[in-house]
mmCIF file as Biopython writes it, N, C-alpha, C and O atoms, coordinates in Angstrom:
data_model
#
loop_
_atom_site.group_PDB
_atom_site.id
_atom_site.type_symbol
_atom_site.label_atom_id
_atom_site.label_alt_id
_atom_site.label_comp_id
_atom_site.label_asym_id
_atom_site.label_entity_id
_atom_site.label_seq_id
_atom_site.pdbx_PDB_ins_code
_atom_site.Cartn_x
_atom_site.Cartn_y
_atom_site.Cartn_z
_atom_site.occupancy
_atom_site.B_iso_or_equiv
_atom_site.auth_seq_id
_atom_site.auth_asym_id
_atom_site.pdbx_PDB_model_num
ATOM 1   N N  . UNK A ? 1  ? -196.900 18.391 -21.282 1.0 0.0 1  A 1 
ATOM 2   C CA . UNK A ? 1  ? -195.996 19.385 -21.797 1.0 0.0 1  A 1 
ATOM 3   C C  . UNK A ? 1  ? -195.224 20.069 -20.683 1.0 0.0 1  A 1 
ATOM 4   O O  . UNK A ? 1  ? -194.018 20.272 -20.822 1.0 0.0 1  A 1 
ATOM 5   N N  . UNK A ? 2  ? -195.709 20.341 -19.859 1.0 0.0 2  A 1 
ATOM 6   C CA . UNK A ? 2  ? -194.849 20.976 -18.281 1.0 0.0 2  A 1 
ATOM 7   C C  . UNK A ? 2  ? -194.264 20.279 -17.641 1.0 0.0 2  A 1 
ATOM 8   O O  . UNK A ? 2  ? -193.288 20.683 -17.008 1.0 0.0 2  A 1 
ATOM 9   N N  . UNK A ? 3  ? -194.754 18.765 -17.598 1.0 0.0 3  A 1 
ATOM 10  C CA . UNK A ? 3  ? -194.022 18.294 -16.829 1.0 0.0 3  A 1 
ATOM 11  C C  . UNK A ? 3  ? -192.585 17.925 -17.992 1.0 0.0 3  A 1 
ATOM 12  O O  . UNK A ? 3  ? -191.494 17.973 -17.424 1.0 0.0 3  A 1 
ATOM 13  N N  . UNK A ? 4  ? -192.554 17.654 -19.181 1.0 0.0 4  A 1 
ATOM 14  C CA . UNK A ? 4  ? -191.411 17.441 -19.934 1.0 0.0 4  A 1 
ATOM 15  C C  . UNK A ? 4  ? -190.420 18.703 -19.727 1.0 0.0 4  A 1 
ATOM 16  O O  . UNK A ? 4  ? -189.206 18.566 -19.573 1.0 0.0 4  A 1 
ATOM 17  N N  . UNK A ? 5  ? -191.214 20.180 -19.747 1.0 0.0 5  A 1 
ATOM 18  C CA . UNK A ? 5  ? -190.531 21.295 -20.332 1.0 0.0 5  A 1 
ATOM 19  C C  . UNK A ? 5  ? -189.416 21.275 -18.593 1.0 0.0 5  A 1 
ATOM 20  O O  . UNK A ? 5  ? -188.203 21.476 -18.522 1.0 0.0 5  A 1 
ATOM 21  N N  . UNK A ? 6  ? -190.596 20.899 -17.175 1.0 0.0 6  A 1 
ATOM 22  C CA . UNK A ? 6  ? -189.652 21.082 -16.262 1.0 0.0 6  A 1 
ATOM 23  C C  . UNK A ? 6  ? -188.642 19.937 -15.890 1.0 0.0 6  A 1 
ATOM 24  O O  . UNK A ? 6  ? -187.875 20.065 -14.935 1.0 0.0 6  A 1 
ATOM 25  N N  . UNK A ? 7  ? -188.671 18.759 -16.717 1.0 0.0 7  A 1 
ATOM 26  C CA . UNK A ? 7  ? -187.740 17.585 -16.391 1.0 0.0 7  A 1 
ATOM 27  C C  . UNK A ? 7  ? -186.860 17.795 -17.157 1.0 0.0 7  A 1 
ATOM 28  O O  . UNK A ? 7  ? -185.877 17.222 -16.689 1.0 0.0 7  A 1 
ATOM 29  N N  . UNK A ? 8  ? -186.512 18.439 -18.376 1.0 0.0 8  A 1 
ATOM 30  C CA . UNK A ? 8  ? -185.697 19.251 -19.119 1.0 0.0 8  A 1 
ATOM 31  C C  . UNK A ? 8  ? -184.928 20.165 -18.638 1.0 0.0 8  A 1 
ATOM 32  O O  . UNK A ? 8  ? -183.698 20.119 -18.629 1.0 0.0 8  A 1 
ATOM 33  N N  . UNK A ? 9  ? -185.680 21.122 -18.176 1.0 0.0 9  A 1 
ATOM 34  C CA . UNK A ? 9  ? -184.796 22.129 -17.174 1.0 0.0 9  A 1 
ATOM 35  C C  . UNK A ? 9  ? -184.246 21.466 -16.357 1.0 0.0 9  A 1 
ATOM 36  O O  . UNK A ? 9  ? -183.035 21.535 -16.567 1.0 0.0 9  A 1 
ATOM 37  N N  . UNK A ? 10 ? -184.405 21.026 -15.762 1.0 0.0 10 A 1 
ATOM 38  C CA . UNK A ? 10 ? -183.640 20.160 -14.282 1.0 0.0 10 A 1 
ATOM 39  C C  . UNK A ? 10 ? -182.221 19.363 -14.953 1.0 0.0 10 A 1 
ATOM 40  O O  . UNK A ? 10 ? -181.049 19.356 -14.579 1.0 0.0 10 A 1 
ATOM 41  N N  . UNK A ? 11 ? -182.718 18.899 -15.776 1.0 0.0 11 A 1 
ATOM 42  C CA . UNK A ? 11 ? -181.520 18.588 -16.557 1.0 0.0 11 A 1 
ATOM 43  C C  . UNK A ? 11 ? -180.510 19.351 -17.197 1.0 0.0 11 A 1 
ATOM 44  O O  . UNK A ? 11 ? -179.306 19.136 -17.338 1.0 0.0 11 A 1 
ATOM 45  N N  . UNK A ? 12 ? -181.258 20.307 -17.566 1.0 0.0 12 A 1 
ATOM 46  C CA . UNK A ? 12 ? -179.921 21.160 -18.217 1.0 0.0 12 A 1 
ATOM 47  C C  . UNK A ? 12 ? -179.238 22.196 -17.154 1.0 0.0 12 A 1 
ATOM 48  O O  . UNK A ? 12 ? -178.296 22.931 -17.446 1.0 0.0 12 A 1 
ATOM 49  N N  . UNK A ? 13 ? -179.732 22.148 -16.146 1.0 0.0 13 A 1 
ATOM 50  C CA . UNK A ? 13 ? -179.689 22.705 -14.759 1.0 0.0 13 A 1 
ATOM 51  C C  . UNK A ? 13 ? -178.586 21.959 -13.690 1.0 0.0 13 A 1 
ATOM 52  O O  . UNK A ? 13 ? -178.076 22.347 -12.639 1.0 0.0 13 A 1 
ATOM 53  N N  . UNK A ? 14 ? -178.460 20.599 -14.539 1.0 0.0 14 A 1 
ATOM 54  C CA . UNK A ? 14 ? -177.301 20.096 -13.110 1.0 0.0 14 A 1 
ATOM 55  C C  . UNK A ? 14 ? -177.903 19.327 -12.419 1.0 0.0 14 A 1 
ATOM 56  O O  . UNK A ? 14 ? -177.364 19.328 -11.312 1.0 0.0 14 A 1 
ATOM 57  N N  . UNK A ? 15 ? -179.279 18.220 -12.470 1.0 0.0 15 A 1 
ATOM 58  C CA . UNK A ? 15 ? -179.594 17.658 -12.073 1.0 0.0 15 A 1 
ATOM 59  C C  . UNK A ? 15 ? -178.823 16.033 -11.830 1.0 0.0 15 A 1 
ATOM 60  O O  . UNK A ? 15 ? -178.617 15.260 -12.766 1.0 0.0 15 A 1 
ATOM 61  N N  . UNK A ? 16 ? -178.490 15.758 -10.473 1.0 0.0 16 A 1 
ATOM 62  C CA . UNK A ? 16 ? -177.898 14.356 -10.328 1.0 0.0 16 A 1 
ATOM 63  C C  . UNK A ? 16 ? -178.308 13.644 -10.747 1.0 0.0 16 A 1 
ATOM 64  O O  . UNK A ? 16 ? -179.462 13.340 -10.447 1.0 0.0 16 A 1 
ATOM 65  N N  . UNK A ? 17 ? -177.254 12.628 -12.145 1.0 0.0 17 A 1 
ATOM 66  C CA . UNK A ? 17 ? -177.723 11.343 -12.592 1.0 0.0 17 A 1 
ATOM 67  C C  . UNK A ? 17 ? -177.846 10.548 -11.527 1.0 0.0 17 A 1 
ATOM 68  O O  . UNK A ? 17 ? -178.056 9.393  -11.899 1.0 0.0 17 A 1 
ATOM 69  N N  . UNK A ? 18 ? -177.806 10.665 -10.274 1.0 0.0 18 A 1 
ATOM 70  C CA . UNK A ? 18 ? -177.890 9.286  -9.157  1.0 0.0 18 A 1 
ATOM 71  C C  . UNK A ? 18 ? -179.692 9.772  -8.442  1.0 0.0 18 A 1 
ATOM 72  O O  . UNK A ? 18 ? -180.470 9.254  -7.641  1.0 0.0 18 A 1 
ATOM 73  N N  . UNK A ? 19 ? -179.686 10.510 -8.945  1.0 0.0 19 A 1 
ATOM 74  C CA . UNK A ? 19 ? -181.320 10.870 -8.714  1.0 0.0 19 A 1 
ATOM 75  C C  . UNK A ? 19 ? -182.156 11.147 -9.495  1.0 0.0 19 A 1 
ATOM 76  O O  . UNK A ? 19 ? -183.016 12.019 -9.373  1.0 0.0 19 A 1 
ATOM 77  N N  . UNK A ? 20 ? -181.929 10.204 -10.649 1.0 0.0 20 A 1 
ATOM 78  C CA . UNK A ? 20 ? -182.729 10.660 -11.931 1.0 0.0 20 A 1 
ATOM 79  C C  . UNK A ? 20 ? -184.189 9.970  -11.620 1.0 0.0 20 A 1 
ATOM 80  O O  . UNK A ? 20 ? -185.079 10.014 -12.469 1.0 0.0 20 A 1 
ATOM 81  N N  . UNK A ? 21 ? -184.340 9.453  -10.594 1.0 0.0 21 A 1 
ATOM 82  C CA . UNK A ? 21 ? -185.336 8.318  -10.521 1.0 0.0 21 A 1 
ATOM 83  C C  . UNK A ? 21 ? -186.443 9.256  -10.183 1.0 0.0 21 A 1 
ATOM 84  O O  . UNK A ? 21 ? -187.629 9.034  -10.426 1.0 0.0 21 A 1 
ATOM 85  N N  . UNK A ? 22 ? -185.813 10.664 -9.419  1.0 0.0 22 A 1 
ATOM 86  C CA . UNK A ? 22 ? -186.925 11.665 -8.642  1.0 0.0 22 A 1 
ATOM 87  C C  . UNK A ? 22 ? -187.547 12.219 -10.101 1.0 0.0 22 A 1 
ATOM 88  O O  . UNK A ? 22 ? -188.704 12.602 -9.932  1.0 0.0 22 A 1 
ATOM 89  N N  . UNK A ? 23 ? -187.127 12.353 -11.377 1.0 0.0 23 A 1 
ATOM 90  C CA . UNK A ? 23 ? -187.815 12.955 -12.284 1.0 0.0 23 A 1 
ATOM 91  C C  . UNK A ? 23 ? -188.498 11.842 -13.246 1.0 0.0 23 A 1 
ATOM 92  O O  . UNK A ? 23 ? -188.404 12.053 -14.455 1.0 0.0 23 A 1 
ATOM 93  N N  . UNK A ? 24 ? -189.151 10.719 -12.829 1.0 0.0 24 A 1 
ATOM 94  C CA . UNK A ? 24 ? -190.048 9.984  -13.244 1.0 0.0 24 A 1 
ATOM 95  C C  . UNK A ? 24 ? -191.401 10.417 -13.261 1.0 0.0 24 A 1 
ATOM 96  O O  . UNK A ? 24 ? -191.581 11.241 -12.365 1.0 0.0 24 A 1 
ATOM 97  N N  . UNK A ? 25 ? -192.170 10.244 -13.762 1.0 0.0 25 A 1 
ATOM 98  C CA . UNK A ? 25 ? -193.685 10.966 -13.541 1.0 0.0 25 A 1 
ATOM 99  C C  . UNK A ? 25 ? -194.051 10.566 -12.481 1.0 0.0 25 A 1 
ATOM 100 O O  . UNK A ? 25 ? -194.471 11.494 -11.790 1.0 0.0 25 A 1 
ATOM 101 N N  . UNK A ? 26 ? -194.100 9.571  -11.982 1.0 0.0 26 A 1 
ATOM 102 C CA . UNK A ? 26 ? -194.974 9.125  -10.675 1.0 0.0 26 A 1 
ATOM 103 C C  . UNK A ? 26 ? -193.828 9.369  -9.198  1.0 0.0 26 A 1 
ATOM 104 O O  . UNK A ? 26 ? -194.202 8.895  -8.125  1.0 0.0 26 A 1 
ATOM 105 N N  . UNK A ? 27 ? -192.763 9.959  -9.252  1.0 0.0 27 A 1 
ATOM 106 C CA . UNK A ? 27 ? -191.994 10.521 -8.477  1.0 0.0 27 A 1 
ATOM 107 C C  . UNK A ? 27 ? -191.722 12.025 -8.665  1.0 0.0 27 A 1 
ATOM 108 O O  . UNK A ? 27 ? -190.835 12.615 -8.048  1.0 0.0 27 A 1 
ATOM 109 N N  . UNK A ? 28 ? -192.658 12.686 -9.681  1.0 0.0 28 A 1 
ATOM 110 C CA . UNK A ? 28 ? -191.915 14.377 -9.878  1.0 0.0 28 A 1 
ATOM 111 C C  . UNK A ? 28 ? -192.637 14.803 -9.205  1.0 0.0 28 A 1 
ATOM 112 O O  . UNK A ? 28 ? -193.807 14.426 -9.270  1.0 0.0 28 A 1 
ATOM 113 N N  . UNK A ? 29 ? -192.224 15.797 -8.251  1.0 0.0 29 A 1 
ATOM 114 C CA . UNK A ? 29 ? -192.904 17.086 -7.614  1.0 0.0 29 A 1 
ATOM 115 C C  . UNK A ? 29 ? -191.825 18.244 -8.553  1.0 0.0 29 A 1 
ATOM 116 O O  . UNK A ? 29 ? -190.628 18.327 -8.830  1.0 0.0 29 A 1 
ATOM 117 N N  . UNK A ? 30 ? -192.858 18.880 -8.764  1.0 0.0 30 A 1 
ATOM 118 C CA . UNK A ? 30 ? -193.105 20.412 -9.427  1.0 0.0 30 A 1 
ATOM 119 C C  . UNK A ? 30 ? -192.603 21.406 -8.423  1.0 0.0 30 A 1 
ATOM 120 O O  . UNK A ? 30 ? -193.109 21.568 -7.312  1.0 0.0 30 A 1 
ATOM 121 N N  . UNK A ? 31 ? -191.255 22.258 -9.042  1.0 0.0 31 A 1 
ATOM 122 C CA . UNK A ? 31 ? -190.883 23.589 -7.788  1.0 0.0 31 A 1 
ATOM 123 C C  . UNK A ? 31 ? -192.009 24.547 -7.506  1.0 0.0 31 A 1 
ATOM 124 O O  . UNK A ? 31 ? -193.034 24.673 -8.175  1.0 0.0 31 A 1 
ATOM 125 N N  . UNK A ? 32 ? -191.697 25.151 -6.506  1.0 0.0 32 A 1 
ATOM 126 C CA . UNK A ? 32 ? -193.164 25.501 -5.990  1.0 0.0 32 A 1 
ATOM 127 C C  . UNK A ? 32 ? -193.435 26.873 -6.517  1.0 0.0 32 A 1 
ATOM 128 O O  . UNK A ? 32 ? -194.476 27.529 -6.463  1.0 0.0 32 A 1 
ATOM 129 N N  . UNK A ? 33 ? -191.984 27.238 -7.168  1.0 0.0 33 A 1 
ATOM 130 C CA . UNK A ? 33 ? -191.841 28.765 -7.554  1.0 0.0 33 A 1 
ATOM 131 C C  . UNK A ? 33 ? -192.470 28.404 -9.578  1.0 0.0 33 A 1 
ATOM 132 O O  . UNK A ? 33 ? -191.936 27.841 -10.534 1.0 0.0 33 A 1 
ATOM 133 N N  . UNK A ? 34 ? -193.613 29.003 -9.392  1.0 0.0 34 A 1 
ATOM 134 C CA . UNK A ? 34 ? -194.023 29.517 -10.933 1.0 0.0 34 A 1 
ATOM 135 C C  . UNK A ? 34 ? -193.027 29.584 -11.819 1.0 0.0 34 A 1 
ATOM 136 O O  . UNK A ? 34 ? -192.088 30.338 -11.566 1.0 0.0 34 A 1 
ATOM 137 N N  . UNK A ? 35 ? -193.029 28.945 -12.825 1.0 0.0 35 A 1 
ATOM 138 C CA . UNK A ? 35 ? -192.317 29.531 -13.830 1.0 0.0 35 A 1 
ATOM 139 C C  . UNK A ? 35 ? -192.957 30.044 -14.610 1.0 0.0 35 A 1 
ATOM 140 O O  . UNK A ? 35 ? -194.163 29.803 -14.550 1.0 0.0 35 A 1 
ATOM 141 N N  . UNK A ? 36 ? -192.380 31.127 -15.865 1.0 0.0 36 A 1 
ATOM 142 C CA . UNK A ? 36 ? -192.840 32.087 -16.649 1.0 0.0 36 A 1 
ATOM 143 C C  . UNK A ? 36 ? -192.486 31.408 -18.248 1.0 0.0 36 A 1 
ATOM 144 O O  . UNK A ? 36 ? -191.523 30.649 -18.135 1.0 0.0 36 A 1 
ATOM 145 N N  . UNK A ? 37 ? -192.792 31.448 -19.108 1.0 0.0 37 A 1 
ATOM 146 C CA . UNK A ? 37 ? -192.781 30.898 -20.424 1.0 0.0 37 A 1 
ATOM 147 C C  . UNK A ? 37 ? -193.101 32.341 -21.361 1.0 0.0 37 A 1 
ATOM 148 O O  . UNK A ? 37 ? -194.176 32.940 -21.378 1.0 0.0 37 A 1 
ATOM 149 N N  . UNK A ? 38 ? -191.731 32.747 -22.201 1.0 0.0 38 A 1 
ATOM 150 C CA . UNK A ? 38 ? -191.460 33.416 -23.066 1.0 0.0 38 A 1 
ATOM 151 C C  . UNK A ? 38 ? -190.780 33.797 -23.761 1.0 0.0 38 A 1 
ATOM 152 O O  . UNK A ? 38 ? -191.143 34.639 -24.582 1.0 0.0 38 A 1 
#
């Protein structure tokens, strides 16, 4: 569920289609800054 909710954000955020490969599961690192859910 987090990792969808933050590969989502990244996307609706402006994330480069020429680097979509970095938001694969076995290539995602997680920002290091907490996010809050509410």
């Amino acid at each position: 569920e987090a990792y969808i909710a933050a590969v989502l954000d990244r996307l609706a955020n402006g994330h480069p289609i020429t680097r979509i490969d970095e938001l694969l599961p076995w290539n995602f690192r997680p920002s290091r800054q907490p996010t809050s859910v509410g």
